[in-house]
C-alpha positions as CSV (number, residue, x, y, z in Angstrom):
1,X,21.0,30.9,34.6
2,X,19.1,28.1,33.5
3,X,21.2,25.2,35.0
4,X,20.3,26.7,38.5
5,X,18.7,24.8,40.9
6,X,15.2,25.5,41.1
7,X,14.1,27.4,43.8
8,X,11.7,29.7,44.9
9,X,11.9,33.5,44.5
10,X,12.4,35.8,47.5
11,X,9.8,38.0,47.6
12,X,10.2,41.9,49.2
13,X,9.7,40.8,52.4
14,X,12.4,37.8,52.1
15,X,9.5,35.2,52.7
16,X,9.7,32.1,49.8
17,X,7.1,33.1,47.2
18,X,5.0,29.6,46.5
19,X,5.2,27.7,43.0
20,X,3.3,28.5,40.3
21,X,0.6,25.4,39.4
22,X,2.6,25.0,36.1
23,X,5.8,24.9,38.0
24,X,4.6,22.6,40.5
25,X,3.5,20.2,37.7
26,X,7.0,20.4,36.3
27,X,8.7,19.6,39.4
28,X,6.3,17.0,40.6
29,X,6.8,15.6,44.2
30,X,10.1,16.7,45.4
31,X,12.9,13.8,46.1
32,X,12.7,12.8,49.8
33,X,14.4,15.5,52.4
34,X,16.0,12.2,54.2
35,X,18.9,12.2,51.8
36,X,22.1,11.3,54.3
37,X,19.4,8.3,55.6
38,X,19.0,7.2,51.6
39,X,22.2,7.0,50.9
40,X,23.0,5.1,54.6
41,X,20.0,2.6,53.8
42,X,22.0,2.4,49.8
43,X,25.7,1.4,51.1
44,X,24.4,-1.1,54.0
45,X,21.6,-2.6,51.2
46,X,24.5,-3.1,48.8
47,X,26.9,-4.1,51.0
48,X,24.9,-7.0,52.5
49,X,24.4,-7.9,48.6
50,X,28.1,-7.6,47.5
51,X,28.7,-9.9,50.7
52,X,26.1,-12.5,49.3
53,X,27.4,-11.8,45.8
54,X,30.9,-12.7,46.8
55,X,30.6,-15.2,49.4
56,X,33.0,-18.6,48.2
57,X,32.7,-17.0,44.7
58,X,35.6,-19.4,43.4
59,X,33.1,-22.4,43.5
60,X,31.8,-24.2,41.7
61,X,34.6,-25.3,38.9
62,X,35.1,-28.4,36.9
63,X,38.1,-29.7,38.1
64,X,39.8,-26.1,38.2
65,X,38.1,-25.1,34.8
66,X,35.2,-22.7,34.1
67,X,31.7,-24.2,34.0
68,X,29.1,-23.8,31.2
69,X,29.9,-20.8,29.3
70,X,32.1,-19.6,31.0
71,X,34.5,-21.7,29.2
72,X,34.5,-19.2,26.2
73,X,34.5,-16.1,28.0
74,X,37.3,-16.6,30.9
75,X,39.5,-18.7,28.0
76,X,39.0,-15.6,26.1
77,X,39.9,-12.7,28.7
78,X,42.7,-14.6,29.5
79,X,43.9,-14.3,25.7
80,X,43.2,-10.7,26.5
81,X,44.8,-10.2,29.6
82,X,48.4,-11.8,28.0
83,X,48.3,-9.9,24.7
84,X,47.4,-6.4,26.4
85,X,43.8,-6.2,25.4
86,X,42.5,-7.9,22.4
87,X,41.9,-11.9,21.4
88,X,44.1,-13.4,19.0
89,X,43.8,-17.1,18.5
90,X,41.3,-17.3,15.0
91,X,41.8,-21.0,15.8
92,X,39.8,-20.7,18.9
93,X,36.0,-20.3,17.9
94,X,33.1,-18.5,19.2
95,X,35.4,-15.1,19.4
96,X,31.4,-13.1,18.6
97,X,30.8,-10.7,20.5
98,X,32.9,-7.2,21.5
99,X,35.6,-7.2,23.8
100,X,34.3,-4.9,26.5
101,X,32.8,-7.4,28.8
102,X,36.0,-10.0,28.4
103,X,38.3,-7.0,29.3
104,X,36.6,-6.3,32.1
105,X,37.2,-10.3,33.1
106,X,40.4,-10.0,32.6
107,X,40.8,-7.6,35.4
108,X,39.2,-9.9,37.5
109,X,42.3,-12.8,36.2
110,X,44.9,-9.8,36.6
111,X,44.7,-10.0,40.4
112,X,43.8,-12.9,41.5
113,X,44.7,-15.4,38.3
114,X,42.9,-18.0,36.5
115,X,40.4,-19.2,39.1
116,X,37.2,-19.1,39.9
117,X,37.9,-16.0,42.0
118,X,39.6,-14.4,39.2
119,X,37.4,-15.0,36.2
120,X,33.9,-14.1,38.5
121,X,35.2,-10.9,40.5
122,X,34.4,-8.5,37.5
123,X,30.8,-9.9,37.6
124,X,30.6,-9.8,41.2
125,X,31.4,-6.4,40.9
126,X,28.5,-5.7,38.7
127,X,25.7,-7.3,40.2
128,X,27.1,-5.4,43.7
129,X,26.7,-2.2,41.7
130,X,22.8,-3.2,40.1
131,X,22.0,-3.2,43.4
132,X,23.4,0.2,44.1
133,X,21.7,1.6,41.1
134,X,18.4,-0.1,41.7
135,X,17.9,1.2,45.4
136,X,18.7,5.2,43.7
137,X,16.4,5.0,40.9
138,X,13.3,3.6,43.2
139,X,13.5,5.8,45.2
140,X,14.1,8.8,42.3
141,X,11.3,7.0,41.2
142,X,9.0,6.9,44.1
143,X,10.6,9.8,45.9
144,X,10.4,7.1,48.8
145,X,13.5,5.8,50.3
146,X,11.7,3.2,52.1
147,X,10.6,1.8,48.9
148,X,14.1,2.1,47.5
149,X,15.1,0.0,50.8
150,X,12.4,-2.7,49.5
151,X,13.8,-2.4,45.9
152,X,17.3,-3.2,47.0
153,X,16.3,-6.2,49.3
154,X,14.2,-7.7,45.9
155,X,17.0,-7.2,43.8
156,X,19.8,-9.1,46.1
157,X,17.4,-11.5,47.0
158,X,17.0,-12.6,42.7
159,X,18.1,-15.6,41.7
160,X,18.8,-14.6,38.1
161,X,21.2,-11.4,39.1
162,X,22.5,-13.7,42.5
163,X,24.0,-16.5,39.7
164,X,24.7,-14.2,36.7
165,X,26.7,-11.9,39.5
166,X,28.6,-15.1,40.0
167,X,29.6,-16.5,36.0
168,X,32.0,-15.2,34.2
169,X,29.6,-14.2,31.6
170,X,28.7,-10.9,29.5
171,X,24.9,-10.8,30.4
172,X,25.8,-9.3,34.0
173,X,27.4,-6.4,32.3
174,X,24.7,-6.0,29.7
175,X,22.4,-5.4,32.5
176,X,24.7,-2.8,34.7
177,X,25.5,-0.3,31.8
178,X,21.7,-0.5,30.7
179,X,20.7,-0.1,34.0
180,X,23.0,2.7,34.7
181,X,21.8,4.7,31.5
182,X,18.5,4.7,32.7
183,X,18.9,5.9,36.1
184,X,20.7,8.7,33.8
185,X,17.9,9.2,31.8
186,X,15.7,9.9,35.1
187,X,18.4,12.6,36.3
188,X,18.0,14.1,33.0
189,X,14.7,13.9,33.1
190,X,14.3,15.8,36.6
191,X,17.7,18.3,35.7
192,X,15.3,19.3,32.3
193,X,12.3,20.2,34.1
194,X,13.9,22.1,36.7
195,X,15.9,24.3,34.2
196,X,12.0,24.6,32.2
197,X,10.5,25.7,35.9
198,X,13.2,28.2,36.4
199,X,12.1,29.7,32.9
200,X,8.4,29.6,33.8
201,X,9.0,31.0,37.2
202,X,11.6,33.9,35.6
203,X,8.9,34.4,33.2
204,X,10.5,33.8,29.9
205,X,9.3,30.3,29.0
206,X,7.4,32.2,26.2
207,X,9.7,34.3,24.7
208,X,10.4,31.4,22.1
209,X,7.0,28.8,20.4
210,X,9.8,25.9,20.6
211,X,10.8,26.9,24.6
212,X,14.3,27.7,26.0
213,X,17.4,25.7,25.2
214,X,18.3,23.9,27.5
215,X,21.9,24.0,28.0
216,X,24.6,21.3,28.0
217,X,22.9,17.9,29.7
218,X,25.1,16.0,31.3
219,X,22.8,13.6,32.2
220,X,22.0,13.2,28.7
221,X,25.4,12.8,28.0
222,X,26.1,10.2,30.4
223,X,23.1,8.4,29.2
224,X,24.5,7.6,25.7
225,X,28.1,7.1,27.2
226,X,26.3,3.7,29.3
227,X,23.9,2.7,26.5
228,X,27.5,2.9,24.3
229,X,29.4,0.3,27.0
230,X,26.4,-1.7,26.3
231,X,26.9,-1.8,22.9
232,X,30.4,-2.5,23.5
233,X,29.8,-6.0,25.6
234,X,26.8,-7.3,23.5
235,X,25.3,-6.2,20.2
236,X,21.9,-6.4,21.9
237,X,22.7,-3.0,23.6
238,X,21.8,-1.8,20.2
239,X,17.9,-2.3,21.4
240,X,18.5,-0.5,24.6
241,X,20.1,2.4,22.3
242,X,16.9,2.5,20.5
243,X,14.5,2.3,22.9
244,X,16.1,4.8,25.4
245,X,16.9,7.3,22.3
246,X,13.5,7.4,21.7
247,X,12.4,7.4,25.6
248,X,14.7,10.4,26.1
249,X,12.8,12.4,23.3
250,X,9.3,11.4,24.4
251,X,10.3,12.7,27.8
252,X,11.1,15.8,26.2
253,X,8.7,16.8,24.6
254,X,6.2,16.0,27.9
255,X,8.3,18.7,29.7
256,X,7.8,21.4,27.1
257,X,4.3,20.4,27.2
258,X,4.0,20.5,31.0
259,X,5.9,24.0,30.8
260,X,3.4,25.7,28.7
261,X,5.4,26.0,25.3
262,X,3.3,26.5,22.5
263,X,4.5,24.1,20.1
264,X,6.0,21.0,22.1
265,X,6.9,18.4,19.4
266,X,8.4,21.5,16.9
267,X,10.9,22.8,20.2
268,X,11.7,19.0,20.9
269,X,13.0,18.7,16.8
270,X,14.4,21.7,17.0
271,X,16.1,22.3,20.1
272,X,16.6,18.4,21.5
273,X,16.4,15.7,18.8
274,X,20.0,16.4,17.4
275,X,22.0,16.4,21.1
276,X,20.0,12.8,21.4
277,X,20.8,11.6,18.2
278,X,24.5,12.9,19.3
279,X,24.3,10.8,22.6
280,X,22.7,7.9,21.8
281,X,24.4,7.4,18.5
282,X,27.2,9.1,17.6
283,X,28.6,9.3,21.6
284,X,27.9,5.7,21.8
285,X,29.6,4.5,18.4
286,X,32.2,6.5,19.5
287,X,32.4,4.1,22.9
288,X,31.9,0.8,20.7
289,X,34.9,1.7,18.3
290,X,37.0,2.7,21.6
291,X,36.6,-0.4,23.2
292,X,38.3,-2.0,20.1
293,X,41.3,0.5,20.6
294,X,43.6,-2.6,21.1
295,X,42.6,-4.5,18.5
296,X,42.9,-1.5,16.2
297,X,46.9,-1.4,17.6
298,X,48.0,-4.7,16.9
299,X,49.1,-7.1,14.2
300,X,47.9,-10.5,15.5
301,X,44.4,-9.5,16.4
302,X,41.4,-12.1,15.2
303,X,40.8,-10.5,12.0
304,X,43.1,-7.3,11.8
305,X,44.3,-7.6,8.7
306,X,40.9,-9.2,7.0
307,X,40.8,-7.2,4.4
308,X,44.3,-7.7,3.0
309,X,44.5,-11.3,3.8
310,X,41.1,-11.8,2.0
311,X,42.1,-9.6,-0.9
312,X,38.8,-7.9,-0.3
313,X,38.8,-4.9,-2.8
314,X,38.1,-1.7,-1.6
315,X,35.3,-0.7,-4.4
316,X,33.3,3.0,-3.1
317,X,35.0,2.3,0.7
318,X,38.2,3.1,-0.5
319,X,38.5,6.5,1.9
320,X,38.0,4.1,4.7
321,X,41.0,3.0,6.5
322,X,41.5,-0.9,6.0
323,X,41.3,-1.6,9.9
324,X,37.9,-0.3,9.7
325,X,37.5,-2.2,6.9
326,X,38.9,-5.4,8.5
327,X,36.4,-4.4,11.5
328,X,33.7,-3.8,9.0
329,X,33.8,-7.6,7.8
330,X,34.9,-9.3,10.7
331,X,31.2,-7.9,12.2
332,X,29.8,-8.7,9.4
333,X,31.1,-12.5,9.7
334,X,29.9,-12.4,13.7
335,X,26.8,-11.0,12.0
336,X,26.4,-14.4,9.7
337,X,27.4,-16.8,13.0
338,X,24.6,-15.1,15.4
339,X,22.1,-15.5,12.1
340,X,22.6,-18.8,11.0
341,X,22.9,-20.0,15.3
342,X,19.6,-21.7,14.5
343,X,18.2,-24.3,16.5
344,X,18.8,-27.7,15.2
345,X,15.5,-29.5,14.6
346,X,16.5,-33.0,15.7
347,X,19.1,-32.0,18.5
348,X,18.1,-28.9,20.1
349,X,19.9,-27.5,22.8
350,X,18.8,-29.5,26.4
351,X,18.1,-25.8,28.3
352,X,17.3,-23.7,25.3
353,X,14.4,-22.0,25.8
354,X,12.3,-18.9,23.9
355,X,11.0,-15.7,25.1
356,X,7.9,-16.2,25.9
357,X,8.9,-18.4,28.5
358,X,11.2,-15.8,30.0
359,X,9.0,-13.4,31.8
360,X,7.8,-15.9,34.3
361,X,11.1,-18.2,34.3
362,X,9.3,-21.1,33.0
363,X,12.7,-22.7,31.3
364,X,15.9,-22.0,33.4
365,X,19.4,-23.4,33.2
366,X,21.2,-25.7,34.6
367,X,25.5,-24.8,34.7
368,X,26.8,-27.2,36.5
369,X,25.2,-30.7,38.2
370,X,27.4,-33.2,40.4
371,X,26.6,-36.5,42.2
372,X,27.1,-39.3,44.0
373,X,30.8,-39.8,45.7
374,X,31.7,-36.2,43.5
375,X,29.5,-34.4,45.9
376,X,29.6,-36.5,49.3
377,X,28.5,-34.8,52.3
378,X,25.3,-34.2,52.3
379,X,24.8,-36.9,55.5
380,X,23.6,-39.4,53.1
381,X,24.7,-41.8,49.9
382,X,22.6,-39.9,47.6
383,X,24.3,-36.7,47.0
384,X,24.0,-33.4,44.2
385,X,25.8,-30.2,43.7
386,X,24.2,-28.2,41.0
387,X,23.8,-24.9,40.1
388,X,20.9,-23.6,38.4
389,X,20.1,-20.5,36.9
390,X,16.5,-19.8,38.1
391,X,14.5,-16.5,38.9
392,X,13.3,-16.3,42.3
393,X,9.3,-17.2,41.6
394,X,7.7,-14.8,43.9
395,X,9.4,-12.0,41.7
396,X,9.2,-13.9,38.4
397,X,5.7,-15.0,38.7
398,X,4.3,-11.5,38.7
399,X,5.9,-10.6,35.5
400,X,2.8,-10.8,33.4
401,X,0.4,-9.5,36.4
402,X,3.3,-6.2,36.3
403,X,3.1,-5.6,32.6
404,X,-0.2,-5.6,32.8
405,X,-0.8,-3.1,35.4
406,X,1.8,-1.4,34.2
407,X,0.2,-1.0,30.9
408,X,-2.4,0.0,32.2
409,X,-1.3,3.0,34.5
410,X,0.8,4.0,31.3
411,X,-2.0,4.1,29.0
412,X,-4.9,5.1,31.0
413,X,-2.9,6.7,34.2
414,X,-0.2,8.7,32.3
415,X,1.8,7.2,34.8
416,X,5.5,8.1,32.9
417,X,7.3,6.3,36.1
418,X,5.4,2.7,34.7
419,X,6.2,4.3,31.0
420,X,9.8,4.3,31.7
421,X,10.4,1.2,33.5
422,X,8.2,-0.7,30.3
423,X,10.4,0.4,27.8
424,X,13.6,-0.2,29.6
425,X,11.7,-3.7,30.3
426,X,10.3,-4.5,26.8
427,X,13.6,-3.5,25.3
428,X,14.9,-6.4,26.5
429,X,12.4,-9.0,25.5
430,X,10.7,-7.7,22.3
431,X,13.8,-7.6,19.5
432,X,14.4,-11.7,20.4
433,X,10.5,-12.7,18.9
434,X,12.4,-11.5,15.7
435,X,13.9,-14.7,14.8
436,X,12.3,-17.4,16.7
437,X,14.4,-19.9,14.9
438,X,17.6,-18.8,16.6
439,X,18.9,-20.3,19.8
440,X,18.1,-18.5,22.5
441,X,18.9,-19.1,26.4
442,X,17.5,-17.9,29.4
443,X,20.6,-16.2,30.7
444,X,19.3,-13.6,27.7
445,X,16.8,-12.3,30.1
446,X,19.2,-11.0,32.8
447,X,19.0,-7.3,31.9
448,X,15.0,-7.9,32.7
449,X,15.4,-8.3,35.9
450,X,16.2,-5.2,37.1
451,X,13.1,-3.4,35.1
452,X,10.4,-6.4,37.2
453,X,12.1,-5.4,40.6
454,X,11.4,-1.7,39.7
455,X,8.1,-2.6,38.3
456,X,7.1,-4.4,41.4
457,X,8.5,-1.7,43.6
458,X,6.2,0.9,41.6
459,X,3.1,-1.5,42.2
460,X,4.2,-2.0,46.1
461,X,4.5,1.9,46.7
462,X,0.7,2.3,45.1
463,X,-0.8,-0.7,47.9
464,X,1.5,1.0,50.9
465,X,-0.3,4.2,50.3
466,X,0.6,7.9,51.2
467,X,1.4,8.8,54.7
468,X,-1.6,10.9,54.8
469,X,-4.3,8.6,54.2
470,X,-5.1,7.5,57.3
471,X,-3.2,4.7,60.1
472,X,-5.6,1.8,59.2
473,X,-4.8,2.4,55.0
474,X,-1.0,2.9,55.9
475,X,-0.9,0.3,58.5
476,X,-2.8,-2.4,56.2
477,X,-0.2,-1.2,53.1
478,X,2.8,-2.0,55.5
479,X,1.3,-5.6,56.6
480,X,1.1,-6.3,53.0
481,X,4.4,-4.8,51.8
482,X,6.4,-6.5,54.4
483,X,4.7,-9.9,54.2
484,X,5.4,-10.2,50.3
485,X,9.0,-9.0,51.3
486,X,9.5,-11.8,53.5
487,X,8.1,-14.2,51.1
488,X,10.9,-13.2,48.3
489,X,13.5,-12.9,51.1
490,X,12.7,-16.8,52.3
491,X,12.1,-17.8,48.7
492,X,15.5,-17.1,48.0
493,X,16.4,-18.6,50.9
494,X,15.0,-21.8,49.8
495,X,16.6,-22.0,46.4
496,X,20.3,-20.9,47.9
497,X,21.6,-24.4,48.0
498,X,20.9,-24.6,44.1
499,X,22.2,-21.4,42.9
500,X,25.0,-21.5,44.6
501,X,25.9,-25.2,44.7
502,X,25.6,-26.2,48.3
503,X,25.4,-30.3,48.9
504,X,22.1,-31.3,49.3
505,X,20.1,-35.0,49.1
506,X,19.0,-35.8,46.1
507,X,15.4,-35.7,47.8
508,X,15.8,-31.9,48.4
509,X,17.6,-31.2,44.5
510,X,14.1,-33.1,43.5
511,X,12.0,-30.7,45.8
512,X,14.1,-27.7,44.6
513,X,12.4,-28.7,40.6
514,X,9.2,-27.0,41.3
515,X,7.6,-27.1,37.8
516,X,8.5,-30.2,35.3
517,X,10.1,-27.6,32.1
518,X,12.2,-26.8,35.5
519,X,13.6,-30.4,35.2
């Protein structure tokens, strides 16, 4: 009864009795009626971006090789993709991270080899589907499928997501199965308060202090299963586990609040806080384990038989079984390598940069630089190919101007929709201040990006204005929406030869470096 969609009750007479004020508080502004036109406006959005995602993907290489890191990660889905799912060379180094992501690369090598085209289709893949995901949850979030439209043409017009969708890197799937387990978390959030308004409409919201139970939550479910394929390409997921286990509880206990329930915070412990804990830890250890299911079946794996080779004695973790052990201390040696990765204080890293200079983009990366007669024919002597991972600057720019009103609409607004995108945003950039020592690289910030477009899109929907408030407030909104549109659209436009490695003058590589930490 309670998983019914909520609807008004029939009265006598068969007319639609109204909502309650309670109930209309719970449901909030109903998603847009236009739904066949959202989803049409979706699939054309994201195919235009899968076409500019995968447009001469196989380029650029170094003389048939991966570029910049890619090097590890294709290397290393290739060892994958011959021993049927798990790396074995312990000769090769840098094997530090799970094996979801390099898997997933090895797909890409399965069809089409090991090429450009083959190690990048998997990430191609992903950004294609970020933008999917970004266009639903705007306009879930704005209940506006127009500003989902502007949402989508942000995010294939990034820089960072437009290169990262084209590497054979983890960072690209970092961002999708973080992305995805928030646009969960929002159904979740919407399928809860419509099970809570049945209750108050029904009339038994108050037969318990704590509220109803809610039922089995799918959503909820699905949540944990994405932050767990997180987990399972980067340990950094773990933040995202965190932050949205936490999110999904807060939300919670707003909806019992919002529903009338006497004691809000005791029904969210009682009746909510375990299936969470469920989802967002147990579900996605579950995932992190599974994605090691064929390192756990062979005999060459990196590290399978650690624990016997070392001679480690058991001590009190005898009842575990020695491939968890094994798994136990090989992490626990990754764990030691991503400490000690400090920056060296003579010979840093050339593009290493630190957090507080992601937000805005202010150190990107370059992957791959050519010139002279290695990148003739730009219709002069002086000739460059590079690619350069940089943020598109009219999206970038406005990251601290976003938090901030963002902030601010959270705090003083109780504006949840800023409140979600924030902690899906800060989860990203807060846990790296906590070792500033370490090296850290711009690429880091990809699963940002996302959270500013959506951010951005918020702030847009707020200066277009409601339908109803009049054709000169609307019409000045629109003037403004669509110029700042076209400004990201043509912004990406001018840095396209440098992300994706066109031939160019050196002149126009030099009038590409806007700002000299760009350089």
């Amino acid at each position: 009864m309670i998983a019914t969609l909520t609807r008004s009750k029939p009265d006598q007479t068969g007319s639609r009795q109204p909502p309650s004020d309670r109930e209309a508080t719970l449901l909030g502004k109903p998603m847009p009626a236009d739904r066949v036109r959202g989803w049409v406006v979706t699939l054309v959005l994201t195919a235009i971006g899968g076409l500019v995602r995968f447009q001469n993907l196989g380029f650029p290489t170094d003389k048939g090789t991966p570029v910049f890191d890619e090097k590890y990660y294709a290397g290393q889905a290739w060892q994958i993709l011959r021993n049927g799912g798990y790396e074995d060379n312990a000769g090769y180094e840098y094997i530090v991270h799970p094996p979801l992501a390099k898997q997933l690369i090895a797909t890409g090598e399965w069809l089409f080899g090991y090429d450009g085209w083959g190690w990048r289709f998997a990430s191609a893949i992903a950004g294609t589907l970020i933008i999917l995901l970004t266009i639903r949850i705007a306009r879930r979030l704005t209940r506006s499928t127009l500003l989902g439209g502007i949402a989508g043409i942000l995010v294939v017009c990034d820089g960072v997501l437009h290169l990262q969708s084209r590497m054979a890197m983890l960072d690209i799937f970092i961002a999708l199965f973080v992305l995805a387990a928030f646009a969960c978390l929002l159904a979740d959030r919407d399928q809860v308060r419509s099970r809570l308004a049945t209750a108050v409409r029904e009339g038994w919201i108050g037969e318990s202090r704590f509220g109803p139970r809610l039922g089995f939550r799918w959503w909820r479910f699905a949540a944990g299963l994405m932050v767990g394929l997180s987990f399972a390409v980067k340990w950094s997921g773990l933040y995202h586990m965190a932050a949205f286990g936490l999110l999904c509880v807060a939300l919670d206990v707003a909806a019992r609040r919002a529903a009338g329930v006497r004691r809000p915070w005791a029904g969210t412990l009682i009746r909510d806080v375990a299936p969470a804990l469920w989802a967002f830890v147990g579900l996605a250890f579950l995932i992190y384990l599974g994605s090691w299911w064929a390192w756990f079946a062979s005999e060459t794996g990196t590290d399978r038989h650690y624990v016997e080779i070392a001679n480690i004695a058991p001590g009190i973790f005898g009842w575990i079984p020695p491939a968890l052990r094994s798994l136990g201390d090989y992490s626990m040696n990754v764990l030691h390598f991503h400490e000690t990765l400090l920056t060296p204080k003579n010979e840093p890293h050339p593009w290493e940069s630190k957090p507080w200079t992601w937000p805005m983009g202010l150190r990107p990366m370059l992957y791959y630089y050519e010139s002279g007669e290695a990148a003739a024919g730009c219709g002069g002597a002086d000739c460059v190919r590079a690619t350069m991972l940089i943020g598109t600057p009219a999206l970038w720019w406005l990251a601290l101007p976003m938090l901030g009103w963002g902030l601010w609409r959270w705090f003083f607004h109780a504006d949840w929709r800023y409140a979600t995108v924030l902690v899906g945003y800060l989860a990203g950039l807060l846990p790296w201040f906590l070792n500033l020592d370490r090296q850290m690289y711009y690429f880091y910030a990809t699963s940002l990006a996302p959270f500013l477009i959506l951010g951005l899109t918020l702030a847009l929907g707020q200066i277009l204005g409601h339908a109803n408030r009049g054709f000169e407030r609307r019409g000045t909104g629109l003037v403004v929406v669509a110029l700042y549109t076209g400004l990201v659209v043509a912004n990406f436009a001018w840095l396209w030869p440098v992300l994706n490695g066109d031939t160019i003058t050196n002149a126009h590589w030099q009038a590409e470096l806007w700002l000299p930490s760009w350089r």
